[in-house]
C-alpha positions in Angstrom: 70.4 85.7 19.1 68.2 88.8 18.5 65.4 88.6 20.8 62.2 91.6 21.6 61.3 93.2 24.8 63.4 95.6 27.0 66.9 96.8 25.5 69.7 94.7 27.9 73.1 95.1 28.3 74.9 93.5 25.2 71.9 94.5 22.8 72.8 96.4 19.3 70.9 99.4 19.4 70.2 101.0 16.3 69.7 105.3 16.8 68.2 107.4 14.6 68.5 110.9 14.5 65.8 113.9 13.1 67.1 113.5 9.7 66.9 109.6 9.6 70.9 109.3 10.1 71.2 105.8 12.2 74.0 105.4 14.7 75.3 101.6 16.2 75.9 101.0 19.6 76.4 97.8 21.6 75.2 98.4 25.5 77.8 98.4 28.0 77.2 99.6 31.6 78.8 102.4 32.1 79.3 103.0 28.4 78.4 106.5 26.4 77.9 107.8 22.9 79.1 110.6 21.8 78.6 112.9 18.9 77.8 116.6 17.5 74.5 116.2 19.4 75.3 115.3 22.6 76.5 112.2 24.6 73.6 109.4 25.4 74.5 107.0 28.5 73.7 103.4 27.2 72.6 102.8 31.2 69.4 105.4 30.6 68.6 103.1 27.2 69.2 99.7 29.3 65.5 98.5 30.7 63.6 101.0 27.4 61.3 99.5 25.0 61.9 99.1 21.6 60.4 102.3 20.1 61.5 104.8 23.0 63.0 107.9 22.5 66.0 109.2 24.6 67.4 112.5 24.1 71.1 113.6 24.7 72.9 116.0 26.9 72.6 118.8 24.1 68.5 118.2 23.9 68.2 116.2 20.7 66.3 113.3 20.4 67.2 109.8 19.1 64.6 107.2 18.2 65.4 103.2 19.6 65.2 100.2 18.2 67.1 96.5 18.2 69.1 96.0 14.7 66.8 94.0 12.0 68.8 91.6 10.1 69.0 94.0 7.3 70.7 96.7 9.6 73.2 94.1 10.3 73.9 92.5 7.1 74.2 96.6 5.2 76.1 97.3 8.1 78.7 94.3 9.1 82.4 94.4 8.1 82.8 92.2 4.5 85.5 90.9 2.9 83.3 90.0 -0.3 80.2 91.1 -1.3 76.9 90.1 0.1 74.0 89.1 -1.3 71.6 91.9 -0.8 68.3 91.3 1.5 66.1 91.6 -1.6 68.1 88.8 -3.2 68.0 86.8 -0.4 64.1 87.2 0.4 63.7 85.8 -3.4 65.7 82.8 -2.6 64.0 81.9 0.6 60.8 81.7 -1.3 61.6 80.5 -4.4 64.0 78.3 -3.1 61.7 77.3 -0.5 63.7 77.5 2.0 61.5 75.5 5.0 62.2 74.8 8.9 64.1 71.6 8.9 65.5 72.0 5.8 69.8 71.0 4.6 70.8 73.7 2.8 74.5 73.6 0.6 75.4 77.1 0.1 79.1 77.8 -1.9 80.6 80.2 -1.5 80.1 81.9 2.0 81.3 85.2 1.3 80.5 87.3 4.3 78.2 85.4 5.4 75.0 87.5 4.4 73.4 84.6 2.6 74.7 82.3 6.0 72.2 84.0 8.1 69.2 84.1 6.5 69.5 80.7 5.6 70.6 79.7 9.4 67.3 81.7 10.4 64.9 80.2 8.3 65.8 76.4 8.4 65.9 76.7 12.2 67.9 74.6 14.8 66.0 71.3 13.4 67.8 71.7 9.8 71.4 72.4 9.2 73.2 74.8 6.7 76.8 74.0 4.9 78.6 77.2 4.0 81.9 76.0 1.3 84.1 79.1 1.0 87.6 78.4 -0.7 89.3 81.7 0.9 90.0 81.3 4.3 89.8 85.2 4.6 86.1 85.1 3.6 85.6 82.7 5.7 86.7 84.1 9.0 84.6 87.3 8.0 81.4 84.9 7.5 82.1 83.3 11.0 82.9 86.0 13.0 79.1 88.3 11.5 77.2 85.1 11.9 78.3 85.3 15.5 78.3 88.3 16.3 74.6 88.4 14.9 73.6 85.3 16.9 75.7 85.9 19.9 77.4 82.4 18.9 78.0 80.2 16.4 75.3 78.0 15.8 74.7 74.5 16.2 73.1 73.6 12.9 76.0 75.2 11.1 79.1 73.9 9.4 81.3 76.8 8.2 83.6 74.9 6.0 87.3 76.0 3.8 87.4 73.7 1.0 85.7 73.3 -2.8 82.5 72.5 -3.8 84.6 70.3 -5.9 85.8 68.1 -3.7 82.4 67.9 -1.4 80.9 64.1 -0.8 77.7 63.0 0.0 78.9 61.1 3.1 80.7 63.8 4.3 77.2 66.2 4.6 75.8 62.7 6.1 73.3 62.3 3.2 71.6 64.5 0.0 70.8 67.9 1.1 67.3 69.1 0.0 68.7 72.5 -1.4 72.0 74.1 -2.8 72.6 77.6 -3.4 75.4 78.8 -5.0 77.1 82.4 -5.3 80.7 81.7 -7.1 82.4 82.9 -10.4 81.9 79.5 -12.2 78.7 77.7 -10.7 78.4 75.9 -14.7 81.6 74.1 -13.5 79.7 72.3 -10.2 76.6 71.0 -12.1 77.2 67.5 -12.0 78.3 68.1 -8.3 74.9 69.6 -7.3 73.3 66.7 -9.4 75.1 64.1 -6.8 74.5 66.1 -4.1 70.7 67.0 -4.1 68.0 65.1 -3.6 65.4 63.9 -6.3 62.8 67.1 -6.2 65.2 69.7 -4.5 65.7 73.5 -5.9 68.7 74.5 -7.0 69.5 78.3 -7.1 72.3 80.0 -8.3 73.5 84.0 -8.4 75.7 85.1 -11.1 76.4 89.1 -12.0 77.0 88.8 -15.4 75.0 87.9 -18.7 77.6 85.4 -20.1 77.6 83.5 -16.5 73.7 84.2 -16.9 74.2 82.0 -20.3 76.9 79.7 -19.6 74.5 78.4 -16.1 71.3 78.1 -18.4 73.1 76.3 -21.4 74.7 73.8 -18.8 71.8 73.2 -16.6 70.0 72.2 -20.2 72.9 70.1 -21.6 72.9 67.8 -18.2 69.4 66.7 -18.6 68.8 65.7 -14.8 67.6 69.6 -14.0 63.8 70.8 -14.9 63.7 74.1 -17.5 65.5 76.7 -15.4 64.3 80.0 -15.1 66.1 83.1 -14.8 65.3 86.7 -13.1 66.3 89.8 -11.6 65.0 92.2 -8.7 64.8 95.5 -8.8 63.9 97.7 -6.0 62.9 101.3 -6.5 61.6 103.5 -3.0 59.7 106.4 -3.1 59.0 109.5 -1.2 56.2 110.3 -0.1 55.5 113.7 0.7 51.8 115.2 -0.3 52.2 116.6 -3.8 56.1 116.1 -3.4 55.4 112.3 -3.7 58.1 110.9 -7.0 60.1 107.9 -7.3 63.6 108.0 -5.4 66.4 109.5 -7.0 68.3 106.7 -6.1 67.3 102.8 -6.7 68.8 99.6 -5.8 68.6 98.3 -9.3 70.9 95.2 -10.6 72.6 93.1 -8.2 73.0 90.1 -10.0 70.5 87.4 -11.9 69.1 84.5 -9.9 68.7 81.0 -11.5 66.3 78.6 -10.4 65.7 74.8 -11.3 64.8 71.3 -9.6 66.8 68.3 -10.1 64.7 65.4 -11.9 64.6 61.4 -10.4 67.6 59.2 -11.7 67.3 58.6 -14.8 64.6 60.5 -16.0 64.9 62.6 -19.2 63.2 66.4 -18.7 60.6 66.5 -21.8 61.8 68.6 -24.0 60.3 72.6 -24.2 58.2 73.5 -26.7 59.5 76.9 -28.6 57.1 78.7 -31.2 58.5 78.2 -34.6 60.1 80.9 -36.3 58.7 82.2 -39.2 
């Protein structure tokens, strides 16, 4: 698992050059970099702080630090999509994703999603990750541990459908379910027997009619509070004296997040009050 202090041996080191380009390396003794600019040795970065500098055998200088999870999730081999780290900071709060917490997540995809969750319920929950291909799957295993340095214990990577999921077999209701598929409308009743009274339920579709099809079925089962529907968009800027504008380029749609909680048994949601049309 990541951890701060002095770079070691085994440590992905992120290095960036003048121009903000950013170069990977995984420390091995003896090993080098090489590139236009010069070689580094990884032994001269082994025992640095995070935030050093280390220049090469050509005389430019490369800026240190440890791989944030963002690094590694932009960065890691896929075999699907991921769910982009401003996607995935809005479920952790709006899903309320706490320490402790059993999490459902279908599918797994390359695992983006797996981390973050792993991360934030902490070694005292436990996360679920469904995945029906077996190739996303072995993608999702092998970034989780190679981001961790193993696979953890308070995961269960899983091939199979959401479909065919029991309660016994996740050893009781799970507090949330989060779910990135093609057809989440087709699992509602699943989620329903699956989540406890009070638990979120999130789920992120790309498209306006899956947009439609999850809101019109969450509303039809009548077990689910109102959901509510969004999107994130993310816009930098540079920020250069009088130079200072918006980006060029923005990370605008990704896909539309859903949101809801599932009711107590047997309880009908009251029904939402619309302003009449004239």
């Amino acid at each position: 698992m990541p951890y701060s202090g002095p770079f070691h041996y085994g440590d992905r080191v992120q290095l960036t050059d003048a121009k903000r380009r950013h170069y990977t390396v995984v420390l091995e003794e003896g090993g080098e970099f090489h590139s236009h600019k010069g070689i580094i040795r990884h032994d001269e970065i082994a025992g640095m702080d995070e935030g050093s500098v280390v220049r090469s055998t050509l005389g430019s200088d490369f800026l240190l630090f440890r791989h944030l999870m963002v690094d590694h999730v932009l960065s890691m081999p896929r075999g699907a999509a991921v769910i982009y780290p401003k996607d995935s900071a809005q479920i952790l709060v709006e899903g309320d994703i706490f320490m402790g917490a059993r999490v459902l997540e279908a599918g797994a995809g390359s695992g983006a999603l797996s981390m973050t969750l792993l991360r934030a319920v902490g070694p005292e929950g436990h996360v679920f990750s469904y995945e029906v291909r077996d190739d996303h799957l072995e993608y999702a295993v092998d970034n989780v541990k190679e981001y961790f340095g193993k696979q953890p214990e308070w995961w269960s990577p899983r091939l199979g459908d959401l479909a065919d999921v029991t309660v016994d077999e996740l050893g009781g209701p799970v507090d949330r379910v989060i779910l990135d598929m093609l057809e989440p409308w087709e699992h509602l009743e699943k989620v329903r027997d699956i989540l406890i009274p009070g638990g979120v339920f999130m789920t992120y579709v790309a498209t306006v009619p899956q947009l439609m099809k999850v809101m019109e079925g969450i509303r039809e089962l009548q077990c689910f509070t109102e959901p509510k529907a969004w999107e994130s968009l993310v816009r930098e800027w540079k920020v250069e004296g009088l130079a200072t504008r918006p980006e060029h380029r923005m990370n605008a749609h990704t896909a539309f997040l859903i949101w809801t909680r599932r009711l107590a048994d047997g309880v009908t949601p009251p029904r939402p009050q619309r302003r009449a049309r004239k």
